[in-house]
N, C-alpha and C positions, 0 to 999 in steps of 0.2 A: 818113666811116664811123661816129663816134661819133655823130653825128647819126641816122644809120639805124639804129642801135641804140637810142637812145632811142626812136627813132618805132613800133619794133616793138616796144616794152616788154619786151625782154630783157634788162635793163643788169644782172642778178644774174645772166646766164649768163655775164658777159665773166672771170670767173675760169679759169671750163672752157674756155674758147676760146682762153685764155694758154697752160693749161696742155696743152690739146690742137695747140696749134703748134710750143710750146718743147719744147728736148732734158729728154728724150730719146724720148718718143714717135716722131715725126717718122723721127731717126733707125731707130729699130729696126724701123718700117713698111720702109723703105728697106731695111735688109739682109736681110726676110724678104722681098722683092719680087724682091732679086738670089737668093737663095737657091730662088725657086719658078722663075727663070726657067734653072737650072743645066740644067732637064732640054729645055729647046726651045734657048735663044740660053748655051750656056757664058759666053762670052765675056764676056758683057754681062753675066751673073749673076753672074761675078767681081768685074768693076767696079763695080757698085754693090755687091757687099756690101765691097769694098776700103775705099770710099769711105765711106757707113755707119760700115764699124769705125772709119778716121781719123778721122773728124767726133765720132763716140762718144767718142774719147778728147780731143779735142781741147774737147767739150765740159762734162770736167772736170778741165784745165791752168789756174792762177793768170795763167799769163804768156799763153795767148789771153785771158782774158778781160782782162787789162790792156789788150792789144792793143785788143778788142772794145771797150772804154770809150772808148778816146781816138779810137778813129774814129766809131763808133754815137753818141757822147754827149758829147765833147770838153768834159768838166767845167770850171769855171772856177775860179780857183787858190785857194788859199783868204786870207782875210785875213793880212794884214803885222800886226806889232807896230806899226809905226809908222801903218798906216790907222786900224788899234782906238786908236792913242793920240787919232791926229786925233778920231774920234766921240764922246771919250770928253771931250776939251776942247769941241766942241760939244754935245754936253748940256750941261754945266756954263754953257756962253754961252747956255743956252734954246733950244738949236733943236730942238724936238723930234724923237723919234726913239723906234718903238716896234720889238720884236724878236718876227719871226713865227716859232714853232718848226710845224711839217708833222706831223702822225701821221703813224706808218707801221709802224700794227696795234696791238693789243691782247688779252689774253687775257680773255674770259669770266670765267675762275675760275682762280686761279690756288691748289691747293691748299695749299701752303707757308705762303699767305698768309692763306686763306680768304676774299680775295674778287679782285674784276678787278685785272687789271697791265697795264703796257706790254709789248709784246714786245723784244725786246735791241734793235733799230734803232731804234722811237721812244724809249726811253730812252737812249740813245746821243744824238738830236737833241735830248731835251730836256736833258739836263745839260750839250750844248754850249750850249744858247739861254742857261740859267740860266749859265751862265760868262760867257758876250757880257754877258749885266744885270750883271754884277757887275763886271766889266772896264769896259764905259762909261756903267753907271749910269742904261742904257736900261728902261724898263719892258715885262715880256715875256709875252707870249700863245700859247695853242694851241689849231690845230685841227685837229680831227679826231671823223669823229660814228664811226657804227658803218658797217666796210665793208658791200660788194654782197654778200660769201659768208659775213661774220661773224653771231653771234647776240649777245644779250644785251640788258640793259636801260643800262645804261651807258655812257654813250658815251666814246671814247679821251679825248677834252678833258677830262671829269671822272675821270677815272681819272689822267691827268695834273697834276689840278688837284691832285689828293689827293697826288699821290708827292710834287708839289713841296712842298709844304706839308708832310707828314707829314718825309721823309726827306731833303729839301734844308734846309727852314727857311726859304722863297720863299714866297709867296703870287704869283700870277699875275695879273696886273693884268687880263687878261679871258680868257675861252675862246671859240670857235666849236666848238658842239658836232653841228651838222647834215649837213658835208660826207662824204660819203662817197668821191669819187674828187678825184684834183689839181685837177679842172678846179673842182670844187665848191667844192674849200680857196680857189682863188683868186677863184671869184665871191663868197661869203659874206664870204670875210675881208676883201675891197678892200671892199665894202660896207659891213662893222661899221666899218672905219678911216676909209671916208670920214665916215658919222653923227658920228665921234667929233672931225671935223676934222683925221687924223691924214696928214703930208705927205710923212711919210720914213719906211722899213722897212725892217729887215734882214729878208732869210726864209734861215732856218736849214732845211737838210736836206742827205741825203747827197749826193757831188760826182757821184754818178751817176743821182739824181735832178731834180738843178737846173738841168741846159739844160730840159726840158720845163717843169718848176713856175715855171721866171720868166719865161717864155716866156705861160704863162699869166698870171702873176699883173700881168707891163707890159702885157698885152694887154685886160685888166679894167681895169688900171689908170687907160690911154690916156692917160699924161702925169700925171694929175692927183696922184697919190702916185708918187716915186722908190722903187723898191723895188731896194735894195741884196742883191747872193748875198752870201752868208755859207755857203758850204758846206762840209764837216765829212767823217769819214771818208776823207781822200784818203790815210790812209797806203799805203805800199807792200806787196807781200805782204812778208809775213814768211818762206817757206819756202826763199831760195836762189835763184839761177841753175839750178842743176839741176834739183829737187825744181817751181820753176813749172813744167816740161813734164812731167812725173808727174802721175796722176789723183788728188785730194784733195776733199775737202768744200769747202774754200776756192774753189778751181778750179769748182766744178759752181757755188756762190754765185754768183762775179764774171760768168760767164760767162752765169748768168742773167738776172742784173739787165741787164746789158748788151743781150743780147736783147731782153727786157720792153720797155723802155725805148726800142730800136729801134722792137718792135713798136706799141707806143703813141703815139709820134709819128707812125708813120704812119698810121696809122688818125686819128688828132686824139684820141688820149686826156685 
């Protein structure tokens, strides 16, 4: 599918096509479709707007989209203290080892600041990456160019290059500033690591990102660079037993990304 999309040189529409799949659109076509058929089939106009309104709520609960992750995207766990200790002794023994942090977005113009930033997720991935370098004394990179939907002259990697530097006190041992989707982060960046001789990678991104991105990034890979998950973000919701089946901002997030992420594996995002 992402093939026929690039064939038809549409790849800047696959935003709308997310956003015209995922809740809540979808949904509220559905209840307005039970709601026209109230006046021919009752019955059946009940049930689908029943079904609708469930699905509506359920598509902004913390604890479905919990659900929604571990089945849709079955993250994998995140590093042990004791795996970070082992990487952190092999560096020191010379075995190289570089750390991939993922964009994932950036703003244009970020007024506060007067000029681009990362959006809260990519910086979220990258102050995990820069912890990983600091913890095994790995040397760490990012990519990410300008999305399909975004604008600007700036691309996430350089904008990234700058936080880390400005505001960590890191300098970045290299950037990939071209890719625009996973599949790109992983063609580009196994490519910049092979030129560079590079044998072994951690790639840093959220846990409900990383079945798909390493999925990609071994499959560029084919053997010849080990790329190690290092995934981030797996905390649990923070709102309660209760409050997860309650609609929240949190709930409509998890439940998205979850979807997304569905959706994009299927298709071969």
């Amino acid at each position: 599918m992402n093939e026929l999309i690039g064939l038809l040189g549409i790849e800047s529409w696959k935003p709308v096509f997310a956003a015209l799949l995922l809740p809540p659109l979808p949904l509220l076509l559905l209840v307005l479709v039970g709601a026209r058929l109230m006046l021919a089939r009752r019955g059946l106009g009940w049930l689908l707007i029943l079904i609708g309104t469930i699905a509506l709520w359920l598509s902004t609960c913390a604890g479905f989209g919990t659900w929604l992750t571990r089945v849709l995207v079955a993250p994998p766990p995140a590093l042990t203290p004791a795996q970070i200790a082992q990487l952190r002794a092999e560096v020191k023994a010379h075995q190289p080892l570089t750390i991939v942090v993922l964009g994932g977005g950036r703003e244009p113009l970020a007024p506060e600041y007067g000029s681009a930033s990362l959006k809260a997720r990519s910086l979220e991935r990258l102050r995990y990456g820069l912890w990983l370098g600091r913890e095994t004394g790995a040397p760490v990179g990012f990519s990410g160019g300008v999305g399909w939907s975004e604008a600007g002259a700036l691309s996430e990697a350089e904008v990234a290059e700058r936080i880390a530097k400005q505001d960590f006190g890191v300098t970045l041992a290299w950037i990939e500033p071209q890719s625009r989707d996973t599949r790109e982060n992983a063609m580009r960046t196994v490519a910049l690591l092979e030129r560079a001789g590079v044998k072994r990678a951690l790639l840093v991104t959220h846990g409900w990102h990383m079945t798909r991105a390493l999925a990609h990034f071994r499959a560029d890979a084919s053997g010849r660079i080990e790329v190690i998950a290092a995934p981030m973000g797996l905390a649990r919701s923070s709102l309660g037993p209760a409050l997860d089946w309650m609609p929240s901002t949190e709930g409509y997030a998890r439940v998205n990304q979850a979807l997304r992420e569905g959706l994009a594996r299927l298709v071969g995002a």
